[in-house]
VODOFI-826360 format. One record per residue (C-alpha): residue in three letters; z negated, x, y negated. Coordinates in steps of 0.25 Angstrom, whole numbers, padded with zeros to 4 digits, always signed. Each point is the difference from the previous one (the first is absolute). Layout:
<nodes>
alaZXY ...
</nodes>
This chain:
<nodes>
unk+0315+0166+0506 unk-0014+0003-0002 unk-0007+0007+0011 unk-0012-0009+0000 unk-0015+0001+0006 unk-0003-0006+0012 unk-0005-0016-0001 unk-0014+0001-0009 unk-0008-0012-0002 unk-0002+0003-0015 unk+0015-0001-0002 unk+0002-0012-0007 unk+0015-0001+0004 unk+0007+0008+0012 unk+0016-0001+0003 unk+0006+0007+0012 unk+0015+0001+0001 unk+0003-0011-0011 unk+0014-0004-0001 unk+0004-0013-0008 unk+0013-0008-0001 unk+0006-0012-0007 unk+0011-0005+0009 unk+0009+0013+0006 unk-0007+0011-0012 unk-0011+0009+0001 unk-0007+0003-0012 unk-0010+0007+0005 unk-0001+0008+0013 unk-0010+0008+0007 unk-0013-0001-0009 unk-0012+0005+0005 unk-0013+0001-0012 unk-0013-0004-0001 unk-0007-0007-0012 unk-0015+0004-0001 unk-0013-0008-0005 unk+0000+0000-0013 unk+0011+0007-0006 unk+0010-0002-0009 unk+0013+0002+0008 unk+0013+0002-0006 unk+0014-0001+0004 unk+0010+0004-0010 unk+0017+0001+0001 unk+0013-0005-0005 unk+0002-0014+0002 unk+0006-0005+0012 unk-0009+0012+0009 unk-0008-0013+0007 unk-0012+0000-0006 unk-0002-0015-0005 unk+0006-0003+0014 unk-0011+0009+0005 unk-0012-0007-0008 unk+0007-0015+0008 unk-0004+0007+0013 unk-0013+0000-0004 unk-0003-0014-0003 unk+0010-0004+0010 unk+0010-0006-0012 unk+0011+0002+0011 unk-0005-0015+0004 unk+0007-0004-0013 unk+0011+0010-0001 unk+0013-0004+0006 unk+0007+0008+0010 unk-0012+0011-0001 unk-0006+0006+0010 unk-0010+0012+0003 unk-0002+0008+0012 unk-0012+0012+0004 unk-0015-0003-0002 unk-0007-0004-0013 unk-0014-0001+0001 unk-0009-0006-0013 unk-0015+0001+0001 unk+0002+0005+0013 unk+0007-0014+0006 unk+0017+0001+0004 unk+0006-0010-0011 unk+0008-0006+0010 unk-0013-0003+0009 unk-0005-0009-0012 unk+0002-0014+0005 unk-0004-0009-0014 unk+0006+0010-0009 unk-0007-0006-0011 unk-0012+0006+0005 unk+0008+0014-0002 unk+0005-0003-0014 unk-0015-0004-0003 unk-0003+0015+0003 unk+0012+0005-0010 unk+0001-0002-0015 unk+0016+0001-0004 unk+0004+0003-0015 unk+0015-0002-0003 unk+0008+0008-0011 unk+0001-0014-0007 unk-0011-0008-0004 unk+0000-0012+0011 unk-0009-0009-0006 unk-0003-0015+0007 unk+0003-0012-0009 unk-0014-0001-0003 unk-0012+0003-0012 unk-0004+0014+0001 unk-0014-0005+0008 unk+0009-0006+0011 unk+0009+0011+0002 unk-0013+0009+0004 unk-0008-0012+0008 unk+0013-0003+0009 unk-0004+0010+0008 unk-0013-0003+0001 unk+0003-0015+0003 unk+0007+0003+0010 unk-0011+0009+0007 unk-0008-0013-0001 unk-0009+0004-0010 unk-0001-0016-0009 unk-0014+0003-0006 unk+0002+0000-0015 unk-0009+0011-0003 unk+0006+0010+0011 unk+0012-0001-0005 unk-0003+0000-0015 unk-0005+0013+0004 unk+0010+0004+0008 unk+0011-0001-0012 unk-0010+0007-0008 unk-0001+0013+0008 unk+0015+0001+0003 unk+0004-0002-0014 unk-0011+0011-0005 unk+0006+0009+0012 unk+0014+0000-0006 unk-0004+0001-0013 unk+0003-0013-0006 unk-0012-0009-0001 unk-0003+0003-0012 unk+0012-0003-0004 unk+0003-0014+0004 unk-0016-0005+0004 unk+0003-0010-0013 unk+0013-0005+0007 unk-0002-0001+0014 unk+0007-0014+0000 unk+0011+0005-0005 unk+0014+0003+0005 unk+0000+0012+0008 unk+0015+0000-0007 unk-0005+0001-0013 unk-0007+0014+0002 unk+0008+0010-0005 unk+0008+0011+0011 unk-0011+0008+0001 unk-0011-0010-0001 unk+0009-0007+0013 unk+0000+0012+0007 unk-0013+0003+0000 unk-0003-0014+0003 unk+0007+0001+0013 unk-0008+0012+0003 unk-0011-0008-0002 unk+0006-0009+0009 unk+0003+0010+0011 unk-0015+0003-0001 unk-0007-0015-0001 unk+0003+0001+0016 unk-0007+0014+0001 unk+0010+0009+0007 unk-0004+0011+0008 unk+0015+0006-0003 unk+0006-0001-0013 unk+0017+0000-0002 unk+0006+0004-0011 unk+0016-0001-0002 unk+0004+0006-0016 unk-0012-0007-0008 unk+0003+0005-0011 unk+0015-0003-0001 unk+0000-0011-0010 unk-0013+0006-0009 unk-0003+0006-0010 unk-0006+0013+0001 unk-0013-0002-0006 unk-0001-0014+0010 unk+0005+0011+0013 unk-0011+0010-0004 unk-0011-0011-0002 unk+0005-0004+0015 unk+0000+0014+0003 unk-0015+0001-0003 unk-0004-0011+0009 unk+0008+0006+0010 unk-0009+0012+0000 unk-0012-0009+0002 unk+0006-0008+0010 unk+0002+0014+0009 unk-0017-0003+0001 unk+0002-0011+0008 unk+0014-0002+0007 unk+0014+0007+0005 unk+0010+0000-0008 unk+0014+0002+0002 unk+0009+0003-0014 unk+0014+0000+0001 unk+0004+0005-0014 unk+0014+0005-0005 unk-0010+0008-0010 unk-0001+0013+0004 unk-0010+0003-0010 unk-0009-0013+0004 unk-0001+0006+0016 unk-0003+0014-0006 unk-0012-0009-0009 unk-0005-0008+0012 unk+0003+0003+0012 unk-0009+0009+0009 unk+0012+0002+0009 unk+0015-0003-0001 unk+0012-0004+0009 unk+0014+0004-0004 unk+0010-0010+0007 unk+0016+0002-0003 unk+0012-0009+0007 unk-0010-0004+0010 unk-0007+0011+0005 unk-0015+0003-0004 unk+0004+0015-0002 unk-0014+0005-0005 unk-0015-0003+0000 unk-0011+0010-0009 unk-0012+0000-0008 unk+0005-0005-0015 unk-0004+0012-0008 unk+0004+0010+0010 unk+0014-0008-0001 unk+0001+0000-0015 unk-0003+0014+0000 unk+0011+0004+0009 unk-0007+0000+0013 unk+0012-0007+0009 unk+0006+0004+0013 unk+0015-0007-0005 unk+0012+0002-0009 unk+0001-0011-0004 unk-0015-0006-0002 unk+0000+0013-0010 unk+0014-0004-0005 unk-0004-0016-0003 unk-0015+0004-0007 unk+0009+0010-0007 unk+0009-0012-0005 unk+0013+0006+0004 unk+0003-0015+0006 unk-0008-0013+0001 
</nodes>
């Protein structure tokens, strides 16, 4: 458990004694951190530690997660997620990315004007310049501004995940989510993405939950280690990576004796 900060309006997410269960098990108990404005924050550890389930809490995707359940406080942009009443209006503040690419059954331009559409914007102009500056941010417009009314489908992997970044960002999130981005792309896509990541940090939170230990010690300003539902330490990324850790087995997994 992290031995957090008192509440601080320039946190962009604070949990107190978070604990979240589907049915009768725990998968993670006791969580306290803090995500600050701005930062890349990372959460690294073996699969099944609770850090997907982690990243439901914050856009309240226990809504739609049978049998799970959350208890403690979450707070994003200083609001309690369970004291939202339109939802909607909480997800519009939070960008999500999948591990897979989730692209709607529509042309690339209708995947990223969804959001906007939806906001109520119907003015073609806004919106054309809307898809244009989602697309530039993740790095794809110029590659598909000559297809826009194709299948999103169509793109290739990388090209789809990026255009669901794009997607996430058409609703202009104050928090970004990201759950193993990189996990079905190529490694010169996952750096390109990487990049925008970094620009993205001028504007927004994000929260990256990686299984790449070297991609939290290459963007994240701090990182969280979570094992078998416990958030076991919290620390400055490259104080981390060089070594600077209070626990065994923080040292033990950056190490790669098991993970």
């Amino acid at each position: 458990m992290s031995p957090g900060r008192a509440n601080d309006p320039a946190d962009a997410v604070t949990v107190r004694s978070l604990s979240i269960r589907y049915g009768t098990k725990t998968v993670l108990s006791n969580v306290d951190l803090e995500v600050r404005e701005r930062e890349i924050f990372a959460i690294i550890g073996p699969a099944n530690s609770g850090k997907t389930s982690f990243l439901r809490v914050l856009n309240r995707m226990d809504e739609f997660t049978a049998g799970m359940s959350f208890a403690g406080e979450v707070r994003v942009c200083g609001k309690d997620v369970k004291a939202w009443d339109n939802l909607f209006a909480l997800r519009r503040r939070i960008g999500v990315v999948f591990p897979l690419p989730v692209g709607l059954p529509l042309s690339v331009y209708d995947n990223v004007a969804f959001a906007p559409r939806l906001a109520g914007i119907t003015n073609s102009t806004e919106l054309d310049a809307a898809v244009e500056r989602s697309l530039r941010r993740a790095a794809l417009w110029d590659e598909v501004k000559d297809r826009l009314d194709a299948l999103g489908s169509l793109l290739s992997g990388g090209q789809q995940q990026r255009l669901t970044i794009a997607r996430a960002l058409s609703q202009d999130p104050k928090l970004l989510l990201l759950d193993e981005f990189s996990i079905a792309v190529d490694p010169v896509t996952t750096m390109r993405i990487e990049d925008v990541l970094r620009e993205l940090r001028q504007e927004m939170t994000i929260v990256l939950v990686t299984n790449l230990i070297q991609q939290a010690q290459r963007l994240a300003n701090r990182t969280a280690f979570f094992l078998t539902g416990e958030c076991v330490e919290i620390g400055n990324t490259d104080a981390m990576f060089s070594g600077d850790v209070r626990d065994r087995r923080t040292r033990d997994y950056l190490g790669g004796r098991f993970g």
